[in-house]
C-alpha positions as CSV (number, residue, x, y, z in Angstrom):
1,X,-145.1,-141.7,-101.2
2,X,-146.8,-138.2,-101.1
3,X,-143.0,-136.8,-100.2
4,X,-142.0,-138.3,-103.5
5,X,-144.3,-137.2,-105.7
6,X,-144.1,-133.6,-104.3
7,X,-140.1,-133.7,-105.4
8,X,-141.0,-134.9,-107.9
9,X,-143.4,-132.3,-109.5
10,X,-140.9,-129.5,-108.4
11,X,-138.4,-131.0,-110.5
12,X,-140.6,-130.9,-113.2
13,X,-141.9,-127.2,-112.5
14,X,-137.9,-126.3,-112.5
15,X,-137.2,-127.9,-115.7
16,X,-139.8,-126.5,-117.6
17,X,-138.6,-123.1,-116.2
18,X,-134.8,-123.7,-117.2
19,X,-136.0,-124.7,-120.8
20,X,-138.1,-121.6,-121.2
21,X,-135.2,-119.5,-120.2
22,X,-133.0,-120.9,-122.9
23,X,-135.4,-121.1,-125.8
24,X,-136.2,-116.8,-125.3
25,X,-133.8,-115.3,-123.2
26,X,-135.5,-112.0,-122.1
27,X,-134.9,-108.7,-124.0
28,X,-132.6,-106.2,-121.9
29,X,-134.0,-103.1,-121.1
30,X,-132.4,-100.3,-123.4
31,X,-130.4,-98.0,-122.5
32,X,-131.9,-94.4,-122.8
33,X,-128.2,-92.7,-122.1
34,X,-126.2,-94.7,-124.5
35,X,-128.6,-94.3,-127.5
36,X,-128.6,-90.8,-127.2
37,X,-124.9,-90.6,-126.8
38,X,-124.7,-92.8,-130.5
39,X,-127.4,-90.4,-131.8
40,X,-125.1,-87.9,-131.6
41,X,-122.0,-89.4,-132.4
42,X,-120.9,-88.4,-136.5
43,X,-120.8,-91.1,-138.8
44,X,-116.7,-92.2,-139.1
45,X,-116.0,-92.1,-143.1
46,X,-114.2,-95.3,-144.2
47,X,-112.0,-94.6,-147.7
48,X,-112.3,-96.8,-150.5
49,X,-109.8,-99.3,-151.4
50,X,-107.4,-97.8,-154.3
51,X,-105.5,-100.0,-156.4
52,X,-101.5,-99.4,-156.2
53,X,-100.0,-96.7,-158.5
54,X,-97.5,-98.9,-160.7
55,X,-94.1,-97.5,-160.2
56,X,-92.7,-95.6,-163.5
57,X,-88.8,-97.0,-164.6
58,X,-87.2,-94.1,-166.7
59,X,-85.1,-95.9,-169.6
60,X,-81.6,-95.0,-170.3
61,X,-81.5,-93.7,-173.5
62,X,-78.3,-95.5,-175.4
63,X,-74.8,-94.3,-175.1
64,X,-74.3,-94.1,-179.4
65,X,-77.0,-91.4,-179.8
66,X,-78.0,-90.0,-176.7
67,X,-81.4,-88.8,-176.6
68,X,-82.5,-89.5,-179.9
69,X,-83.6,-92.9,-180.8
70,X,-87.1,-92.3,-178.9
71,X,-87.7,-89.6,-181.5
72,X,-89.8,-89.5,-184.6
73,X,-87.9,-88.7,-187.8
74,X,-89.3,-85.5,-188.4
75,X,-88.1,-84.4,-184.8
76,X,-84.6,-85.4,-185.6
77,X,-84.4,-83.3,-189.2
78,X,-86.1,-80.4,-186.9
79,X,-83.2,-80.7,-184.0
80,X,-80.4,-81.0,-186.7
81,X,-81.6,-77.9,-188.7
82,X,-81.7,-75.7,-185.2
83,X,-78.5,-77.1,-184.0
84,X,-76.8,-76.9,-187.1
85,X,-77.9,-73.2,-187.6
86,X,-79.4,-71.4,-184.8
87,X,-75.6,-69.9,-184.0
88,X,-76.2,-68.2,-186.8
89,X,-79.2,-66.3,-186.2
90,X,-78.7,-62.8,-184.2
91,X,-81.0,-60.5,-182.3
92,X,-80.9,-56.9,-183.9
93,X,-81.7,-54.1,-182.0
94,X,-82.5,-50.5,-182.6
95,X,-82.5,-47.3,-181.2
96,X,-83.8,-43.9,-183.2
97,X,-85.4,-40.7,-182.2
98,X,-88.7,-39.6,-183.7
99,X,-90.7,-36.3,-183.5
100,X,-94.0,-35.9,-182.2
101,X,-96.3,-34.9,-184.6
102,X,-98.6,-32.6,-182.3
103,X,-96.0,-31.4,-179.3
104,X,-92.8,-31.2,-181.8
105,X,-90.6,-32.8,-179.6
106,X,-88.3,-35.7,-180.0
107,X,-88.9,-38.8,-178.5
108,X,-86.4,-42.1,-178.5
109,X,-87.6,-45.5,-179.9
110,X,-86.5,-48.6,-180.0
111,X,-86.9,-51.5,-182.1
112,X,-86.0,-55.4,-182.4
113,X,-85.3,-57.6,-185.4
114,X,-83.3,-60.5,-186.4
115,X,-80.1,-61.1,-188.9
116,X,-77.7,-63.5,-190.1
117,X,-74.3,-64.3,-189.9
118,X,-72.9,-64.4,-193.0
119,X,-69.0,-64.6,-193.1
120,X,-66.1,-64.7,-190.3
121,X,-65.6,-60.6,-191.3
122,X,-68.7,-59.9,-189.2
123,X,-70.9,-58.6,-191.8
124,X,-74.5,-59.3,-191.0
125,X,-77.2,-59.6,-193.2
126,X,-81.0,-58.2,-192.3
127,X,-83.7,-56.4,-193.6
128,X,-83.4,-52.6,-194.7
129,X,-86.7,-51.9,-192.6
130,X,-85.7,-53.5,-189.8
131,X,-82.9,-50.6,-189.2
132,X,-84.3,-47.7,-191.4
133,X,-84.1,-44.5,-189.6
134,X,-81.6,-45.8,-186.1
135,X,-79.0,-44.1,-184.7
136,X,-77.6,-47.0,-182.8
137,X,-77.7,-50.4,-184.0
138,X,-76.6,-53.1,-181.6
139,X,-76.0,-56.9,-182.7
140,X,-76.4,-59.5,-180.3
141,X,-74.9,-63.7,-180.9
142,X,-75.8,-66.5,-179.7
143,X,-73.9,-66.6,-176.9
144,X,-75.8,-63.4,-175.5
145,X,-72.5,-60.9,-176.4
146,X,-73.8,-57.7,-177.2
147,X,-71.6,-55.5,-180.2
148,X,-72.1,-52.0,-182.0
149,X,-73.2,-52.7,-185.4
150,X,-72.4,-49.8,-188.0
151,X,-74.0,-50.0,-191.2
152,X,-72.4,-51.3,-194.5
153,X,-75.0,-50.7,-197.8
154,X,-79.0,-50.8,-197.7
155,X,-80.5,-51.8,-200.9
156,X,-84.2,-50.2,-199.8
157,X,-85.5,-51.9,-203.5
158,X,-85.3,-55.3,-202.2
159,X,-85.4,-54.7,-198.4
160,X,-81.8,-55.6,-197.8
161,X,-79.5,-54.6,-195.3
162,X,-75.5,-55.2,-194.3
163,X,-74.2,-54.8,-190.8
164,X,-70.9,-55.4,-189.6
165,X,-69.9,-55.9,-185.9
166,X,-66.1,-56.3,-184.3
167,X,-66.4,-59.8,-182.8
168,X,-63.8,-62.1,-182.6
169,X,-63.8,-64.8,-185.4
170,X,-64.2,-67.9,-183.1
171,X,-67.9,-66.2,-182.2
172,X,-69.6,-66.2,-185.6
173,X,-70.3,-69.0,-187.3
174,X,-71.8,-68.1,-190.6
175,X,-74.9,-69.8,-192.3
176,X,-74.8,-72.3,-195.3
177,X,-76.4,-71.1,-198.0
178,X,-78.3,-73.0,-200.4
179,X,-80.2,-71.8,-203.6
180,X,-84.0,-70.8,-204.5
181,X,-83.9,-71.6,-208.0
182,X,-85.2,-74.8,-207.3
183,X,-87.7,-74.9,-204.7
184,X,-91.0,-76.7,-204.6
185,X,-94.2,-75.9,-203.2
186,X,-95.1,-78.3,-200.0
187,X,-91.3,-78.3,-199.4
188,X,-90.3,-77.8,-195.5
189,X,-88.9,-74.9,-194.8
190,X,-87.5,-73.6,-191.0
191,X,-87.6,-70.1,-189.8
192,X,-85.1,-69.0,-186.5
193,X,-85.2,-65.3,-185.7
194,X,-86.4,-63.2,-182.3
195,X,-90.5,-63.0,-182.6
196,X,-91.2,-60.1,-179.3
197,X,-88.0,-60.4,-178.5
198,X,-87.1,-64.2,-177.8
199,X,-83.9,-64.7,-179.3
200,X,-83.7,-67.7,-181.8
201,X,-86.8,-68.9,-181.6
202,X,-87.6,-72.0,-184.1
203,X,-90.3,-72.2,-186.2
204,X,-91.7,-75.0,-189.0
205,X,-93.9,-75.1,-192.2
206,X,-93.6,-75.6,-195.5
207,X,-93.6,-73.3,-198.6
208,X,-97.0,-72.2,-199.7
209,X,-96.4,-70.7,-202.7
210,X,-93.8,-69.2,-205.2
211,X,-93.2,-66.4,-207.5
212,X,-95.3,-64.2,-205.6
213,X,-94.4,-60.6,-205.5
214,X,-94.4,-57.5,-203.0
215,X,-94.8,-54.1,-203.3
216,X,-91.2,-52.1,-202.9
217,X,-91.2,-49.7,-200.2
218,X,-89.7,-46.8,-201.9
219,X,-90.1,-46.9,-205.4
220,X,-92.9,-48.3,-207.9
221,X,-92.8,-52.1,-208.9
222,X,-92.4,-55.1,-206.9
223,X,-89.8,-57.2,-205.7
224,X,-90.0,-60.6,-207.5
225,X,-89.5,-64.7,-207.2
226,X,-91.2,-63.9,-203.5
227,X,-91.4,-66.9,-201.1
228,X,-95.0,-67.4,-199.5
229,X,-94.7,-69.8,-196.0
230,X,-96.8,-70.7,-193.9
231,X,-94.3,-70.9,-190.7
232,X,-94.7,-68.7,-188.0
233,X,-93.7,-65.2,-188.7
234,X,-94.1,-62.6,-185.9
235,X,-93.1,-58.8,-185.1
236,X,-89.0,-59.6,-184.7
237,X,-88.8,-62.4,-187.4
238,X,-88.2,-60.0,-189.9
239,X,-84.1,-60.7,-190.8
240,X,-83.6,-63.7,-189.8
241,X,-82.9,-66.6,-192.0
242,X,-85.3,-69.0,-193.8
243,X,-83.8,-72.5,-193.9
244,X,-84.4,-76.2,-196.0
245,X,-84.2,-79.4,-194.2
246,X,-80.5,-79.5,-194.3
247,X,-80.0,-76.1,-192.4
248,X,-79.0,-73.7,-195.2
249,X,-80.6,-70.6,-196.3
250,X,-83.0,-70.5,-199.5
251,X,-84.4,-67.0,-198.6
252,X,-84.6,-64.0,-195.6
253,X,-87.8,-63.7,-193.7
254,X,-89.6,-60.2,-194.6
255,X,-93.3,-59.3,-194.3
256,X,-96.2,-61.3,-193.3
257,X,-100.1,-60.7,-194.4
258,X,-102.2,-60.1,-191.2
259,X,-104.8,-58.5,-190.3
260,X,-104.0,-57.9,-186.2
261,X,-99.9,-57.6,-187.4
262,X,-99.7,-61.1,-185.9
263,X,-98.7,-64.2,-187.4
264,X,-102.2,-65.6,-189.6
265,X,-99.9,-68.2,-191.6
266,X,-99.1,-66.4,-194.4
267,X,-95.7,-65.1,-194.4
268,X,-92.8,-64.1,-197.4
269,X,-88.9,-64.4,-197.5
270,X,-86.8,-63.3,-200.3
271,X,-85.1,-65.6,-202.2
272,X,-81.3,-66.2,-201.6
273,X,-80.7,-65.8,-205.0
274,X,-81.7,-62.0,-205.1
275,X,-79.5,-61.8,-201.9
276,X,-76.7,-63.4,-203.6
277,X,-76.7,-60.5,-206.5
278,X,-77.6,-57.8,-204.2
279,X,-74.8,-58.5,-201.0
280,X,-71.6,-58.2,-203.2
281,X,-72.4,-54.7,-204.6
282,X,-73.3,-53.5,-200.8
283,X,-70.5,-54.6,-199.1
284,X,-68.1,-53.3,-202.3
285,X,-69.9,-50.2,-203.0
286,X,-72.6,-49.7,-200.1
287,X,-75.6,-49.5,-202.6
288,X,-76.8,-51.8,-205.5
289,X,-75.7,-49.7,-208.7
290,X,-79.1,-50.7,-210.9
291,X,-79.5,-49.1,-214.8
292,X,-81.8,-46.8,-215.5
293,X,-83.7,-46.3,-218.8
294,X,-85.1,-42.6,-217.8
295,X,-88.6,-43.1,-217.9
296,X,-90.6,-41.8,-215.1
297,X,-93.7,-43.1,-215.8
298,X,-96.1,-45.0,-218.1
299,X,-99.4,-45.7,-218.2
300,X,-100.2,-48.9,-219.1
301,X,-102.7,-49.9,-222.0
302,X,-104.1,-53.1,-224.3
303,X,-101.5,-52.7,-226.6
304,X,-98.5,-51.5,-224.6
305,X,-96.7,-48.8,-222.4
306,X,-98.0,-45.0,-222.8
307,X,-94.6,-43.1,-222.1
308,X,-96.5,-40.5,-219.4
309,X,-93.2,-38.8,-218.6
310,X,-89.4,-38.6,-219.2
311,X,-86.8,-38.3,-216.4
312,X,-85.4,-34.5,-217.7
313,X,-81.6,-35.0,-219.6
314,X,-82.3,-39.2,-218.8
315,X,-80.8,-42.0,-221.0
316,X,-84.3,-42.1,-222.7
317,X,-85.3,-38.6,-223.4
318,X,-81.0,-38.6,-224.9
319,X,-81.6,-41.5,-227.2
320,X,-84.9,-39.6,-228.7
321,X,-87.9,-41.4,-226.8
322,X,-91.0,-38.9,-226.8
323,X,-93.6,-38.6,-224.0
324,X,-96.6,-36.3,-224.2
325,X,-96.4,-32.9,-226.0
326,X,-97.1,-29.6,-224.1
327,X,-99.3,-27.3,-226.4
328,X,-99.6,-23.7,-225.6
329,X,-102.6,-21.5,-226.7
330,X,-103.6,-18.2,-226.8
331,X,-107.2,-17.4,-225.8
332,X,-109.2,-14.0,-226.0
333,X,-111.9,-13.1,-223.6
334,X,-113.1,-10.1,-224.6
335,X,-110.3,-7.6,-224.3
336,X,-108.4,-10.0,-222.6
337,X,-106.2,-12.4,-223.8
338,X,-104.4,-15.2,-221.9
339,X,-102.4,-18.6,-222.6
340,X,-103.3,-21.8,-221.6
341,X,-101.7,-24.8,-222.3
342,X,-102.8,-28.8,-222.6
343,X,-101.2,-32.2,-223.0
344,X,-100.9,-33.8,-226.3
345,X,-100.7,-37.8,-225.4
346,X,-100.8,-39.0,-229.0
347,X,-97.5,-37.5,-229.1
348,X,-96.1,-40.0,-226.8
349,X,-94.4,-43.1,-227.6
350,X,-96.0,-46.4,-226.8
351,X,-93.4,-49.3,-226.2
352,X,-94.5,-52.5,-226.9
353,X,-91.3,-54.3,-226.8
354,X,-87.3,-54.6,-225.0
355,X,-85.2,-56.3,-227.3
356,X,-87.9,-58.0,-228.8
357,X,-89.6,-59.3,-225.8
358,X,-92.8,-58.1,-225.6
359,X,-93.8,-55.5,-223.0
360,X,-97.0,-55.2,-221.0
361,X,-96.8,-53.6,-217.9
362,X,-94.5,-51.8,-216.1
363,X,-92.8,-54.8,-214.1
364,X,-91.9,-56.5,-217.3
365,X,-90.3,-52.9,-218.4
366,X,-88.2,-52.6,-215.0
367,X,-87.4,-56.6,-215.2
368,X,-85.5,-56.4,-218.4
369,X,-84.0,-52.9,-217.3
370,X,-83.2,-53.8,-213.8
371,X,-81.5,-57.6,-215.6
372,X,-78.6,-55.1,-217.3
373,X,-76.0,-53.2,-216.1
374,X,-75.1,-49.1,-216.4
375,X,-74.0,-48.9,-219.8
376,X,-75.2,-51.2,-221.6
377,X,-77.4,-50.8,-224.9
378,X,-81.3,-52.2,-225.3
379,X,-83.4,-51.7,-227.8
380,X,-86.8,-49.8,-227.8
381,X,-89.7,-50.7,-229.8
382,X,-92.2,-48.2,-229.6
383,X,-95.1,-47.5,-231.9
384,X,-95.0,-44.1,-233.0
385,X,-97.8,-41.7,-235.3
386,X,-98.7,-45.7,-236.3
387,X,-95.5,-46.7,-237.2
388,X,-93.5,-49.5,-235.4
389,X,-89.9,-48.1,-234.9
390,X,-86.5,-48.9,-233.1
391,X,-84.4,-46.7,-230.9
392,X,-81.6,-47.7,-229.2
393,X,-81.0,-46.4,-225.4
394,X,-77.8,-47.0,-223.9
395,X,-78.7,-47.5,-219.7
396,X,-77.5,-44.7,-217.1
397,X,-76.8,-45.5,-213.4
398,X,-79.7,-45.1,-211.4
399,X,-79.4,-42.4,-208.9
């Protein structure tokens, strides 16, 4: 009985043991070594998930019109205007000798521009400024062949030029023209020439204004029916050709108005219509043969031209027009005497008309002359001691 009961409260002592042990197993002693050692372990940087870059699938662009059925309207008129007349466009390049101002030695210089093709001949159109003062004059195409350029005619009055070059006639292909007579402010208008030197370089705008006018370079007045764009002009433009929308030539890219000699977006061509009148006579004759009335100057008043002087033995002073009178006097000053002389200008002749259009200032004076030819008659009205009177002046060839 009592060895019963004794087995009987082990078993118990034992199971109450075993149940301990499974409801809260003991802790394990930590391990001093291995914490350190994860202490000092860096932590392991794990990248974030990217989504897949999509794959990109170039389209073929369609056999009929390679190229350009992705493009925008405008960008096809600008891609037909360059292909259809960049060939035409030329690099122009200079090379003169000037002299040093303070040493008074020679120095060489060299110069770029841009020109035109015009005809299979070889004769290139530019400006007269682009090539005033070289010695050499080199013209390179579009398919970078270099040729000696000698010079044809310069027409310094409206900045024109003529070049010719000896290159074979399957190299130049010559530019369409069009006409000026019609243009239209807001039109588009294309400019190709070499700005610093990079050869046929497009640029696009549109025309800004018309009928401005520019100061001539070597005489008084202004050249007239001026071209104002807006399209890039730079340093190398000047020369090249100024084009519509259907690639031909409505003008000649000249000047521009900046203030650093860069392009600010206002720029001028002449027309192709004063190139039209004024190419002819250079190629024939080397110069533009203009009339000339023989007055030298004027001064300009509310009711008309003062004649200020007469070109000596001109067509004016021949047909009887009268500019201020020279009046010599004698003076005493004490027991000396001496002549002076003064100007009489209410002697002069004041023109208030040419051929009955009325005349206010000396561009509308040189507009009517410059519209004749040498020899031909207009007549003079001029105002004269009060009087309104008429003289006829036949022209004389400017010289």
């Amino acid at each position: 009985m009592s060895k019963t009961f004794f087995l009987c409260m082990l078993s118990a002592v034992l199971g109450a043991v075993l149940a301990v042990a499974l409801i809260d197993p003991p802790e394990p002693k930590p391990d001093v070594a291995a914490q350190e050692t994860a202490a000092d372990r860096p932590a392991q940087w794990v990248p974030p998930r990217v989504a897949p870059i999509p794959r990109l699938e170039l389209q073929p662009q369609p056999d009929s019109a390679p190229g350009l059925d992705d493009l925008t309207p405008d960008e096809r008129v600008n891609i037909s205007v360059y292909e259809h007349a960049n060939r035409a466009a030329v690099n122009v390049s200079t090379r003169s000798v000037q002299t040093d101002p303070f040493f008074l030695f020679e120095r060489a210089s060299e110069g770029e521009g841009s020109g035109t093709v015009i005809d299979h001949q070889g004769h290139i159109l530019t400006n007269f400024h682009v090539i005033d003062g070289a010695r050499e004059i080199q013209v390179t195409l579009f398919d970078g062949k270099t040729y000696a350029a000698r010079l044809i005619g310069t027409d310094p009055s409206t900045d024109t030029a003529v070049l010719k070059i000896d290159a074979p006639a399957e190299s130049l292909f010559p530019v369409a023209f069009g006409t000026s007579h019609d243009l239209r402010v807001g039109q588009r208008v294309f400019a190709i020439g070499n700005p610093f030197g990079l050869e046929r370089t497009l640029s696009t705008g549109v025309i800004s204004s018309l009928n401005r006018s520019l100061p001539r370079r070597n005489r008084g007045g202004s050249i007239k029916s001026i071209i104002q764009i807006d399209a890039a002009i730079n340093p190398g433009n000047s020369g090249g050709p100024l084009l519509d929308s259907r690639g031909r030539m409505i003008g000649m890219n000249t000047a521009i108005a900046s203030r650093t000699g860069e392009s600010a977006g206002v720029g001028f061509a002449i027309p192709v219509n004063t190139i039209a009148r004024v190419v002819p006579q250079l190629i024939q004759d080397g110069r533009v043969l203009r009339a000339d009335i023989g007055i030298a100057q004027v001064y300009r008043t509310e009711d008309g031209l003062l004649i200020a002087s007469l070109t000596q033995g001109g067509a004016a002073e021949k047909a009887g027009l009268q500019g201020p009178k020279i009046v010599r006097q004698l003076k005493r000053q004490g027991s000396v005497v001496y002549q002076y002389q003064t100007i009489d200008r209410s002697a002069a002749d004041l023109i208030v008309a040419v051929d009955d259009k009325p005349i206010r200032t000396a561009d509308e004076l040189l507009d009517v002359v410059e519209s004749k030819k040498p020899g031909e008659k207009v007549l003079v009205t001029v105002v004269r001691e009060g009087r309104r009177t008429n003289v006829e002046v036949t022209l004389e060839t400017e010289e």
